[in-house]
N, C-alpha and C positions, 0 to 999 in steps of 0.2 A: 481571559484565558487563551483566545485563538492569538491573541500577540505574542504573551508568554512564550505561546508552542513555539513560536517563529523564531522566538529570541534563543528558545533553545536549542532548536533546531542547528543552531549553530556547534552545540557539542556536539552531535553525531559526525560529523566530517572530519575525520581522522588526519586528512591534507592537515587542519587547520590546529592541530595539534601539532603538528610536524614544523608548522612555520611559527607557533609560540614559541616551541622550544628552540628551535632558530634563533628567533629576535632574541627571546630574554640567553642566549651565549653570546650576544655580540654584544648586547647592556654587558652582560659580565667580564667578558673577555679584558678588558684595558684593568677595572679592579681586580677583579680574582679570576686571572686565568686560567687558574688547572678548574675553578667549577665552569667555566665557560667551556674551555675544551670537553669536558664530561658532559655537556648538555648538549651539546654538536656533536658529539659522539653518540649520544642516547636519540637524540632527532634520528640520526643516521639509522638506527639498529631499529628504531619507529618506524620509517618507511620501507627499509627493507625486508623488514617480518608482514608489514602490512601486505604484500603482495605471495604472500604466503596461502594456499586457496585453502587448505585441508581444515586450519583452524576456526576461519570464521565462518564454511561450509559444516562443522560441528554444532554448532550455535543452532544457526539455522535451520538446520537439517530438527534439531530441537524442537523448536515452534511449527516446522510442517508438519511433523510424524503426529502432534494431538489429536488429528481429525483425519477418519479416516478416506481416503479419498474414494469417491459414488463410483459407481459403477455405470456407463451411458447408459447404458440398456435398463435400470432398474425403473421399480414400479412407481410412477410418483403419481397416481390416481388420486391421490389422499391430498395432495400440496392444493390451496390455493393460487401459489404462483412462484414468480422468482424475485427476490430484492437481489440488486447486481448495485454490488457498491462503486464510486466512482475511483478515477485514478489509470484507467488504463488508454488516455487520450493524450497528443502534445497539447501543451499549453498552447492560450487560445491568440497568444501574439503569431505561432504559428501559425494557425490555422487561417490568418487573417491573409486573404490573398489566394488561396487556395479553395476548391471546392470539393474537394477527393477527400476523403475522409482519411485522418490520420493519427494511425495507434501510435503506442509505447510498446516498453520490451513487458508490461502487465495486459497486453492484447485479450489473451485469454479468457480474460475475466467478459470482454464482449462477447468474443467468440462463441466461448460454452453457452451462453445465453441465446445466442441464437439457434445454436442445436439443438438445446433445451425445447427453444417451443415448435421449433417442426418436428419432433417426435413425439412431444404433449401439446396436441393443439387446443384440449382445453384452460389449457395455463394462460395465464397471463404475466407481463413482466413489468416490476418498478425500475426503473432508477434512481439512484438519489446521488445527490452532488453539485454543488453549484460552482464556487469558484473559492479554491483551497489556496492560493496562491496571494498575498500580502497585496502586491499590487499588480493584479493582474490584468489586461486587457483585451480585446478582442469578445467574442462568443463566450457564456460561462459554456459549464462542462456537459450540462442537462441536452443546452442547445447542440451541443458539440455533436453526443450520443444518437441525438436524432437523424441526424444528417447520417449517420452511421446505420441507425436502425434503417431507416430508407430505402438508403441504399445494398441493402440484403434482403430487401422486399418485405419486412415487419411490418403488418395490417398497422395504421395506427391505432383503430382500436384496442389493440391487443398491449399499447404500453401507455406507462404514466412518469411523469418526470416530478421530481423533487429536487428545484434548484437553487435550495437558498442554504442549504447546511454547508459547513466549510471544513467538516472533520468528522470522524469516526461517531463519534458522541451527537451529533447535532444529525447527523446522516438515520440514527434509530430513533430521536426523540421527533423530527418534521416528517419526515418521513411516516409513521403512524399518525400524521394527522390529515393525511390528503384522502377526497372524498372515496368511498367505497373499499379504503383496506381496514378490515376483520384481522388487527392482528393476536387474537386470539387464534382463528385458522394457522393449518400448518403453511410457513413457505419455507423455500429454498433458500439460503442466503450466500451468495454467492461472490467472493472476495479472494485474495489470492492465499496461499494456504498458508506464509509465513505472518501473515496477516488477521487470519480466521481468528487463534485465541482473543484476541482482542477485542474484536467484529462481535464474536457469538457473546461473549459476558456483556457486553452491552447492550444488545439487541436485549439479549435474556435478563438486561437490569432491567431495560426499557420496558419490558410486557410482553414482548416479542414472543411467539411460540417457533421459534426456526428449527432447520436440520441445515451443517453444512455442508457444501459443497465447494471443497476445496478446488482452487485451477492454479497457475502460473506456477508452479513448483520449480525452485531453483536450485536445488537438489537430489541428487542421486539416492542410491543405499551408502554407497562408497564415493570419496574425493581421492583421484591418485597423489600418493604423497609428491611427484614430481610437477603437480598443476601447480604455475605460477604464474601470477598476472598482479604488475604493479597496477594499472587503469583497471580489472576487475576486482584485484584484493581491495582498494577502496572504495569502490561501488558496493561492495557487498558488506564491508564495514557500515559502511554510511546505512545502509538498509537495515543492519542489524541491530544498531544504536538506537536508531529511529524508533524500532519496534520495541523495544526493550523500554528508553524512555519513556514509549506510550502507555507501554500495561504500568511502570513505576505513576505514573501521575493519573492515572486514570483510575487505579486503588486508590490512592490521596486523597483524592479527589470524590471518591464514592462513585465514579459513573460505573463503577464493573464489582 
């Protein structure tokens, strides 16, 4: 299944539509050129709607608004702790050579966690995540976070790592088996909000008793109809694909 993901992975990347439809008009172009011409013409109309922000900020904006986002301040007496899913780290070939801890544009997702537990010092935090990446190398991601946690002065006491899951699904099922988590207790589950649907059905196929807590929101109320960004309009494609794919296979599949 975690190859699968990878193989598909490849659909979500909108570029890579763009340069099929490419290749297959120059196959066609010498036999049938007016369908060649029409497929380089539609490549073309692919990439330039792609950078279009408002439409694939509709999508998305979709999938944040399910959950409603916490409020800092609120009472979380009741929570056992925080599960903080991975993903908000560069990869660990980065990392390799460096000793400064270094986020992604899903920082957030660390971030809130660490404000989380200076204002609930009886909480404690999981992480889970190991290495989601095909062939990755340097530090998994577990190791990554700690260096992280550390360095914002995180008691070790106060967190626990889980670094052998490589995906959403694997992140709720290892993760409840590390010593001393009750996940029948309430936690936090904390993932980035275009992300959450996905996170909480699983968690909650797995046994999980969570509440979320949305962060990294990449959306407004409103996109101005004038935002246009061809390097963000497929960033954000690619993220919306991604997520979309996961909840289509992950119903399939039974994990949600």
């Amino acid at each position: 299944m975690f190859l699968a993901s990878k193989f598909l992975a490849l659909l979500t990347q909108p570029l890579a539509w763009v340069i099929t439809l490419l290749f297959a008009s120059l196959i066609l172009l010498k036999r049938r050129p007016k369908a060649g011409l029409r497929l380089m013409w539609t490549a073309l109309a692919v990439l330039l709607l792609m950078g279009w922000m408002p439409l694939p900020d509709l999508l998305v904006r979709h999938l944040e608004g399910q959950y409603t986002e916490m409020e800092p301040q609120a009472d979380l007496s009741g929570y056992a702790g925080v599960v903080v899913l991975g993903g908000a780290l560069d990869s660990g070939h980065i990392w390799q050579g460096h000793t400064q801890p270094l986020l992604n544009d899903a920082a957030e997702r660390m971030t809130a966690a660490v404000a989380i537990l200076k204002r609930n010092p009886q909480l404690r935090v999981v992480f889970t995540g190991g290495e989601g990446q095909l062939f990755g190398t340097g530090p998994n991601e577990a190791q990554r976070t700690k260096v992280f946690f550390d360095s914002m002065g995180v008691p070790q006491e106060r967190v626990s790592y889980e670094s052998a899951s490589r995906n959403t699904y694997e992140n709720a099922v290892l993760t409840s088996k590390l010593p001393g988590v009750d996940i029948t207790q309430r936690w936090l589950l904390v993932t980035s909000a275009w992300h959450m649907p996905r996170s909480v059905a699983t968690f909650a196929k797995a046994g999980w008793n969570v509440t979320a807590y949305p962060v990294d929101f990449r959306t407004g109320p409103v996109t101005p109809w004038t935002d246009y960004s061809l390097a963000g309009g497929a960033n954000r494609w690619e993220l919306l694909l991604h997520e979309l794919l996961g909840l289509l296979s992950y119903r399939l599949t039974g994990r949600i």
